[in-house]
N, C-alpha and C positions, 0 to 999 in steps of 0.2 A: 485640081482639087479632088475628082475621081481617081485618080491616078493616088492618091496620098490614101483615100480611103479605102480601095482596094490590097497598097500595102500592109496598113494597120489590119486587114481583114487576114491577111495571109502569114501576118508573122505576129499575132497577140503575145504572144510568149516572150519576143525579141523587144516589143513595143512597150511591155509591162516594166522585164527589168530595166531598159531605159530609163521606164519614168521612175522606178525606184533607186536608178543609182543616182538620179538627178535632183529625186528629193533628198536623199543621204547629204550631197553634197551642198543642197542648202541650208538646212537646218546645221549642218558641220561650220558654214560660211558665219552663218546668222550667230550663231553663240560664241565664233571667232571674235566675231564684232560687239557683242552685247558683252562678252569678259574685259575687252580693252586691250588684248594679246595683240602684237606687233610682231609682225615678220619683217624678216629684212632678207635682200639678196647677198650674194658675194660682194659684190661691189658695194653696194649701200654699207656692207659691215666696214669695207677698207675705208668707206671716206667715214664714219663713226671713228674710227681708232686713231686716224691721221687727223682729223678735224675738231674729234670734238672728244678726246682722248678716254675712247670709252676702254672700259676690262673688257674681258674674254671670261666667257667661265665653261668649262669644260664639264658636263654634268654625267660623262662616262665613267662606269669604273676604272682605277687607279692603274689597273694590269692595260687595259685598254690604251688608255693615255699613256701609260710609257712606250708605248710601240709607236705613239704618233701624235703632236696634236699642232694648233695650229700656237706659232713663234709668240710667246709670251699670256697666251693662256692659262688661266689658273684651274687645279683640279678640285671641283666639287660635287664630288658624286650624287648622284640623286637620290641613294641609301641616306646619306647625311642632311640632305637639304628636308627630307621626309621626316626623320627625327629630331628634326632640332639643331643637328651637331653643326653647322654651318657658322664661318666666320664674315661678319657681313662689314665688319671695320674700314672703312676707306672707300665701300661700294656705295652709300645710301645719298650720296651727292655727285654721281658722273655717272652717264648711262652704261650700262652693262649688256652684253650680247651673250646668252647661252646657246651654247647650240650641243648634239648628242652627235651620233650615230647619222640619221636619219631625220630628223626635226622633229620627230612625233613626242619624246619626252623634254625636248625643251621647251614645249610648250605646258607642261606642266610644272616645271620649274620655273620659268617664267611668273608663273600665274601665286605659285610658293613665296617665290621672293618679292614680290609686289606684296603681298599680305604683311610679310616680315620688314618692309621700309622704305624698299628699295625704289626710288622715285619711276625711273624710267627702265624697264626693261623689253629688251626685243629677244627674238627669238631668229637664229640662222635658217630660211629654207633651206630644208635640204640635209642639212646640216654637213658633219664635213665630209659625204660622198657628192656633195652638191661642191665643195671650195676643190677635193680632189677631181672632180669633172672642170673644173677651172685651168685644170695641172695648175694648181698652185703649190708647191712644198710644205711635208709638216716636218715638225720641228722633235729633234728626239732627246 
């Protein structure tokens, strides 16, 4: 225990940001959880699509998605899902998985499309630099 408090004595600086980067990431956890936001892994999305025949929604720009996405995803930008422009026909009764780039704006779409009907949505960790660290194939 002296050994712990002599640490803390000797790096306040290292011991601070610590505990700020450990608050950030609860209060980030805790509104994860209090919005109802769902993530899912690679795997969890493949048995979603094979099991319980969820869509794909692809919330990258258009230009993006044509260089790659993943096999039968549909493109709905996040420009359109913020405006309105959004086709939500066929999605409001089978779960739906968005995923971006990175996972950080699918969880704002996520959150989009739950307001507009959509019963069950998840969001891809990772999104699809997480399905391409799978070496899974996109689809062009």
């Amino acid at each position: 225990m002296a050994q712990l408090a002599e640490f803390i004595g000797n790096h306040v600086l290292l011991v601070t940001l610590f505990m700020a980067v450990l608050f950030l990431f609860l209060i980030t956890a805790y509104k994860q959880a209090s919005d109802g936001l769902k993530t899912v892994t690679v795997e969890q999305l493949t048995h979603l699509v094979n099991q319980q025949n969820a869509k794909l929604v692809d919330v990258r720009p258009a230009d993006v998605y044509a260089k790659g996405h993943i096999a039968n995803a549909i493109n709905m930008p996040m420009a359109d899902i913020e405006t309105g422009k959004m086709k939500l026909e066929g999605l409001k009764k089978r779960p739906v998985v968005v995923y971006c780039q990175m996972g950080n704006t699918s969880m704002k779409a996520c959150k989009s499309l739950s307001e507009a009907g959509i019963e069950a949505t998840f969001s891809l960790k990772g999104g699809v630099n997480a399905w391409l660290n799978d070496k899974l194939p996109l689809a062009k």
